[in-house]
C-alpha positions in Angstrom: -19.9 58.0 -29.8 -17.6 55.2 -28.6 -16.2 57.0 -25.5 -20.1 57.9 -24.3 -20.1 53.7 -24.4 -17.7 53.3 -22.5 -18.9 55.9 -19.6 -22.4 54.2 -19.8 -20.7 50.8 -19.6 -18.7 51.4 -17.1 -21.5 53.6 -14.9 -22.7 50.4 -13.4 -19.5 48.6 -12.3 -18.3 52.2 -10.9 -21.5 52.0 -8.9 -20.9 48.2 -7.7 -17.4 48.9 -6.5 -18.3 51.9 -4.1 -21.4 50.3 -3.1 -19.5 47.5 -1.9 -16.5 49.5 0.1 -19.3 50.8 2.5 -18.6 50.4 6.2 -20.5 47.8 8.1 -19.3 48.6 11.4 -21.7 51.2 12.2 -23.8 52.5 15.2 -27.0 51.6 13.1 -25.7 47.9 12.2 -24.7 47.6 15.4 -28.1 47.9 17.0 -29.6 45.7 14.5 -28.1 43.0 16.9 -30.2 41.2 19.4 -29.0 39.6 22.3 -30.5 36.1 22.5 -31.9 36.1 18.8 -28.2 37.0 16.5 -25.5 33.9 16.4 -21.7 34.4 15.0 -22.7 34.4 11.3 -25.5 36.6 11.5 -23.4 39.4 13.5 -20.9 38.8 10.6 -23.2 39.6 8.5 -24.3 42.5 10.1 -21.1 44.5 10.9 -18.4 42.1 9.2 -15.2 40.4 10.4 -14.1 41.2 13.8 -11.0 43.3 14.7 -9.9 40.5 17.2 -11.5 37.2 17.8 -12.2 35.4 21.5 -13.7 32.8 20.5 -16.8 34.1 23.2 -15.8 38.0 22.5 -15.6 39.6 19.1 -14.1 42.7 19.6 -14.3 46.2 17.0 -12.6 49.1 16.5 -12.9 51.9 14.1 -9.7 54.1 14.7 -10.6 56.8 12.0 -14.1 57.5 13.9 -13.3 56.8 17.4 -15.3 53.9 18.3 -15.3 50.6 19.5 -17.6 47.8 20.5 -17.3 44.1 22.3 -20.2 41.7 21.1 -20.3 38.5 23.6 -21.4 34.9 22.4 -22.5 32.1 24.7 -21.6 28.5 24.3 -24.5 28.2 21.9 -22.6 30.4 19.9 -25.7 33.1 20.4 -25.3 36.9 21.2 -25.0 37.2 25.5 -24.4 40.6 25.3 -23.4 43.8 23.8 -20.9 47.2 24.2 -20.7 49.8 22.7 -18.0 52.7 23.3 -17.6 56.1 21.7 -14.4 58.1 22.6 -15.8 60.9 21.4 -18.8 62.0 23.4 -17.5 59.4 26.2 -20.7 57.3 25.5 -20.3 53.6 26.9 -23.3 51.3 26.5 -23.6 47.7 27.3 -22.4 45.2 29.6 -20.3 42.2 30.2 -22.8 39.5 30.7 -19.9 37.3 32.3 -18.9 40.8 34.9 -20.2 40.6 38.2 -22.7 43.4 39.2 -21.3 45.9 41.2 -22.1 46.2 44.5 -25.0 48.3 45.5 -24.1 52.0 46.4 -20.7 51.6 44.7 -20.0 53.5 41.2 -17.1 51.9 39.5 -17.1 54.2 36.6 -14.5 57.5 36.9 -14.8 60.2 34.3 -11.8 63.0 33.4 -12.0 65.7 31.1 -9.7 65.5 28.1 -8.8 67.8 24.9 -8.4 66.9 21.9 -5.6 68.6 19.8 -6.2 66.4 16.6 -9.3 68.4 15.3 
């Protein structure tokens, strides 16, 4: 009888621990953000503590599932922008609100085939 106690007391702390090692930096968090509406804290809130820190660029990386994404800030401290980048399917999304546009008629983007051997 004592060792069913213990499974049932210990059920619920089980359950808190692996609820809380969930990944926040996500494709679905990350479009929860909204440029112009989402400051510093609430972008922490939504996909945690940055990889690196600018100040004005928060940048993340998740190496086990191949993607990455810049978040931009303005002085205000509100979202400016948003990228998003997925090595692989090659998917880039998003701009640098500071960049300068490229000129019209000119592509500045250059794709190559790869393989991966690590699959």
């Amino acid at each position: 009888m004592i060792p069913r106690t213990r499974i049932v007391l210990a059920l619920p702390l089980v359950l808190v621990v692996f609820t809380g090692c969930q990944k926040k930096f996500t494709r679905a968090n990350f479009e929860l953000i909204t440029i112009g509406v989402d400051d510093q804290e609430n972008v922490r809130h939504m996909i945690g503590k940055p990889t690196s820190d600018l100040r004005d660029q928060w940048f993340y990386d998740d190496f086990d599932d191949h993607y990455s994404a810049v978040v931009y800030f303005d002085a205000n401290g509100r979202v400016s922008g948003r990228e998003w980048m997925d090595s692989v399917t090659g998917q880039w999304e998003g701009r640098n609100p500071h960049a300068d546009d490229p000129p019209p008629g000119e592509v500045r983007e250059r794709h190559q085939r790869t393989r991966r051997y690590d699959d």
